[in-house]
C-alpha positions in Angstrom: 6.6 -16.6 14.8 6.0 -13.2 15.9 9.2 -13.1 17.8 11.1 -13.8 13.7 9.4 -11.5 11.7 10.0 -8.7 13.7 13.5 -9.8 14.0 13.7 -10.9 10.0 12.3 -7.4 9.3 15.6 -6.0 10.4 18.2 -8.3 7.9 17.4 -7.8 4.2 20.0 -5.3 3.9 22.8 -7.7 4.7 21.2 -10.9 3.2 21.5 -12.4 -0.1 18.5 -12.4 -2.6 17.8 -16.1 -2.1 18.2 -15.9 1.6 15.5 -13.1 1.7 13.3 -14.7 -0.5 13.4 -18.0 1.7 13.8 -17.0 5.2 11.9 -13.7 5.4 9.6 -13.8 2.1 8.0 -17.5 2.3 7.5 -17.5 5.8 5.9 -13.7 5.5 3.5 -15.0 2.5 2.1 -17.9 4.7 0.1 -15.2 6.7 -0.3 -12.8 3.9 -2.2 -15.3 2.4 -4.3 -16.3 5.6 -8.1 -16.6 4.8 -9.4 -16.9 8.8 -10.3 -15.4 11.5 -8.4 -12.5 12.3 -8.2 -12.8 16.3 -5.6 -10.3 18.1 -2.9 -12.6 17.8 -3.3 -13.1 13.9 -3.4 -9.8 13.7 -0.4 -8.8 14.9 1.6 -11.7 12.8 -0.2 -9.8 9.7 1.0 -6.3 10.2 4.5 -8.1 10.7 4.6 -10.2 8.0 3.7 -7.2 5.8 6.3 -5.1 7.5 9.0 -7.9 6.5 8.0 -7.8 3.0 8.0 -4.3 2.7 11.7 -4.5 4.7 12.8 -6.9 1.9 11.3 -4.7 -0.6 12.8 -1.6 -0.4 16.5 -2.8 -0.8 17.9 -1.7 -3.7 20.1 -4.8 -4.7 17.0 -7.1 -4.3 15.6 -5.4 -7.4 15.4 -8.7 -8.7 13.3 -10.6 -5.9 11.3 -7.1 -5.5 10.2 -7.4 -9.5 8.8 -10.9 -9.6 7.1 -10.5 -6.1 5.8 -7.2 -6.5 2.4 -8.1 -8.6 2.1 -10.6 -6.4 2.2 -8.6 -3.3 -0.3 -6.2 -5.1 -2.9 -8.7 -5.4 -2.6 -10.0 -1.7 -2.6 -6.1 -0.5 -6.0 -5.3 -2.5 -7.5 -8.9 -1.3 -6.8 -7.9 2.2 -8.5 -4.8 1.7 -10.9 -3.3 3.9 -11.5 -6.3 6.0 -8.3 -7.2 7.0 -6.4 -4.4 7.0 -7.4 -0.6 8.0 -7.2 2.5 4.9 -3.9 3.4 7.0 -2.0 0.6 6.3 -3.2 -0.2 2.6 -2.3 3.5 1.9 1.2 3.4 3.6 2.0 -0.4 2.1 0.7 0.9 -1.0 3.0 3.9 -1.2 6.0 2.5 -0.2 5.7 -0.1 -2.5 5.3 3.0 -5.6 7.9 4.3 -4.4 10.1 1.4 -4.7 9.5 1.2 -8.5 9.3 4.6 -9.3 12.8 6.7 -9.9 15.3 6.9 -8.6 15.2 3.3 -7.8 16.8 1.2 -10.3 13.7 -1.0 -10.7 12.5 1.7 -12.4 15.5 1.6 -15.2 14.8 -2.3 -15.2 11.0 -2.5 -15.4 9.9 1.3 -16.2 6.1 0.4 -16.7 5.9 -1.5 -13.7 4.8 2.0 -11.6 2.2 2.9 -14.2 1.0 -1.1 -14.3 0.3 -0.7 -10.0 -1.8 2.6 -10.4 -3.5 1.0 -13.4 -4.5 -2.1 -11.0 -5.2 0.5 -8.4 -7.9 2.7 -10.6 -9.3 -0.8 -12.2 -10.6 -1.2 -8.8 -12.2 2.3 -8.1 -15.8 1.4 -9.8 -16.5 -1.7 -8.0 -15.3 -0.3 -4.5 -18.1 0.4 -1.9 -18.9 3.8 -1.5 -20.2 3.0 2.5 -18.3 4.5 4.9 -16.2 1.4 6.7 -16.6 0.2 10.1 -13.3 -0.3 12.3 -11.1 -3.0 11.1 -9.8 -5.5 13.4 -6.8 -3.8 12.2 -7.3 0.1 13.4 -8.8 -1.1 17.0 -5.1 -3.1 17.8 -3.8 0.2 17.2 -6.3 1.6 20.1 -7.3 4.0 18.0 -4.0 5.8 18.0 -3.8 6.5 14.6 -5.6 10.1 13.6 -6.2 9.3 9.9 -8.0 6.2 11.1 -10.6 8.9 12.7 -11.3 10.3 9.1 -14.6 8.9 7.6 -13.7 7.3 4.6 -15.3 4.3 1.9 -13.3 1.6 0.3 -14.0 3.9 -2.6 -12.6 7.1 -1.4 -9.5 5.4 0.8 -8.2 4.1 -2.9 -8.1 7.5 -4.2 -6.5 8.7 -0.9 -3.9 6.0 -2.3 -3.5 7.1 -5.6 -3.2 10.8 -4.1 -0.4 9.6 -2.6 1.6 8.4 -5.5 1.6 11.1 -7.6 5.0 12.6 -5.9 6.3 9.0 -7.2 5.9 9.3 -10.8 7.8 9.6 -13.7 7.8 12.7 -14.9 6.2 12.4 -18.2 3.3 10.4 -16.3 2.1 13.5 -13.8 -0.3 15.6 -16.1 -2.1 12.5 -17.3 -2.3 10.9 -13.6 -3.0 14.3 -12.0 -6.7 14.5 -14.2 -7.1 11.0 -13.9 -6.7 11.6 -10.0 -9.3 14.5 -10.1 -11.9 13.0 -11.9 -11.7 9.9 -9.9 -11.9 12.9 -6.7 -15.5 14.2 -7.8 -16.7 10.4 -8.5 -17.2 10.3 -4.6 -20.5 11.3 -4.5 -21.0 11.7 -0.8 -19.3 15.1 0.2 -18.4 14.2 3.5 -16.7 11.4 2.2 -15.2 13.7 -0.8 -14.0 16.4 2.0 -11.1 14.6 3.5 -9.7 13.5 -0.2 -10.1 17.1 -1.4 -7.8 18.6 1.7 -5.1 15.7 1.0 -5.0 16.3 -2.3 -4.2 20.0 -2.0 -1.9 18.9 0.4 0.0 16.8 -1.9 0.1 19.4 -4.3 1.1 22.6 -1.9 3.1 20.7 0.6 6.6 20.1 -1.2 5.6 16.7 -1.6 5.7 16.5 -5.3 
């Protein structure tokens, strides 16, 4: 199984829509959507069944597969969020995912509220996050620690508006003052500063860097 997804990550570009969706997408969902233990093994088959989907994804003349799975990839992304899956990954799924929908795709043309709709589900789940700094996930120690942002103390809380620091370069343009102040009042809602500290410096980043 391993052995096909990393394989099937490969092909979306030179399958057709209902190929992708039933030979990379349905099998890719079945672990997406796995509820068990997450042994090393399971683990691996998770970050490449997400890989796949977001393979599928970000081909332009799947719009139409990418539109009706989207939400639904959403929702399985937050669920799997922080225990099965590290602040990394949700932040880098996440952002591909915005960008995606977001000009100059043509999704955007074809559903232009759809980008708006994801950060709206992403900021619904700000007050309810846990403001504890996380433990590793089962998902940063396969990666042996190899990943430097994984080293940066950060809450469910705080990782989310890492996230939505990292969409704003995707945004329509009429949609970047309001998101910008919604971004840096959600900012100083991290109460503990050295929690605050790392979201602070990527923030400036984002704005100073070129990104946007």
């Amino acid at each position: 199984d391993l052995f096909y997804l990393n394989v099937a990550e490969h092909l979306p570009l030179t399958l057709s829509v209902d190929s992708c969706e039933n030979l990379i997408v349905k099998p890719a969902m079945t672990y997406l959507s796995h509820e068990g233990p997450m042994s090393p093994s399971m683990i691996e088959l998770f970050e490449s069944a997400h890989s796949a989907i977001l393979s599928v994804l970000s081909c332009p003349q799947h719009s139409p597969l990418t539109i009706k799975l989207t939400p639904f990839y959403i929702v399985k992304l937050f669920e799997s969020f922080p225990h099965q899956i590290s602040p990394r990954q949700f932040r880098v799924a996440f952002k591909t995912v915005m960008e995606i929908v977001s000009p100059p795709f043509p999704i955007a043309a074809m559903e232009p509220q759809l980008s708006e709709t994801l950060l709206e589900m992403l900021r619904s789940s700000l007050p309810t996050a846990s403001t504890a700094p996380l433990p590793p996930t089962p998902d940063t120690l396969s990666r042996n620690g190899e990943a430097a942002e994984d080293e940066v103390p950060l809450s469910a809380q705080s990782a989310l508006v890492m996230t939505l620091i990292d969409s704003l370069p995707f945004l329509p343009l009429p949609l970047v003052e309001e998101w910008l102040a919604i971004t840096a009042q959600a900012m100083n809602e991290i109460a503990d500063p050295r929690l605050r500290a790392p979201v602070k410096d990527r923030f400036w980043d984002v704005l100073v860097n070129g990104e946007m």
